[in-house]
C-alpha positions, 0 to 999 in steps of 0.5 A: 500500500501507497503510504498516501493511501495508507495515510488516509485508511489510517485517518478514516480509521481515527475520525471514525472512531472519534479522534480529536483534532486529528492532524497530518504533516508530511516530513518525507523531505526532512527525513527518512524515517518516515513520510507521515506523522498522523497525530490525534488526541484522545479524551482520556487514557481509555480513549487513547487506547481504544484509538490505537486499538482500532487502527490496529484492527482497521489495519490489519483488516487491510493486511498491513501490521503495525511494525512498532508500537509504543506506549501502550501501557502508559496511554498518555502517548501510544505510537505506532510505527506502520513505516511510512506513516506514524501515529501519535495518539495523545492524551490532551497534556502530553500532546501540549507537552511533546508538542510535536507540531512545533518539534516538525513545523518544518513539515507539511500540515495536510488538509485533511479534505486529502483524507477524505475526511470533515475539517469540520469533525476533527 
């Protein structure tokens, strides 16, 4: 899978499931670790893990497993590593504390309309 389409499952998946305030820079040109990082908040540790639980089944239903994953346990902050693409799902303070859209403003910030998702529910 393109990482542009994966992206996009990805981001389907998060606004499906309710995820907050869901943004999506492009960094390809300033790294080789990845094109994407996806990044979304969820309302509460339980929400977190719901968030990343489902993109994991959404992925997989898809045929693509997540290489890495981070932070589960803690749910402040889970990361998932599908390779082109990278998910950080938050918790409202430790997305204002890592802050990882000024850490990558060098990045692209995607119009989520590319996603095929509302910028009017993220």
């Amino acid at each position: 899978m393109e990482s542009k389409e994966l992206c996009t499952a990805i981001v389907q998946s998060l606004d499906k499931h309710k995820g907050a305030d869901i943004q999506v820079l492009y960094i390809s040109d300033l790294t080789s670790i990845t094109d994407y990082f996806v990044i979304v908040e969820g309302t509460s540790s339980t929400h977190v893990k719901s968030l990343s639980d489902y993109v994991e089944v959404d992925m997989e239903e898809k045929g693509i497993r997540v290489h890495h994953k981070e932070g589960y346990n803690g749910s402040a902050w889970v990361l998932l590593d599908y390779g082109n693409v990278v998910v950080h799902v938050f918790q409202p303070e430790a997305r204002e504390y890592y802050n990882l859209e000024r850490l990558w403003k060098d990045g692209k910030a995607i119009d989520l309309s590319e996603f095929g998702v509302s910028t009017d529910n993220a």
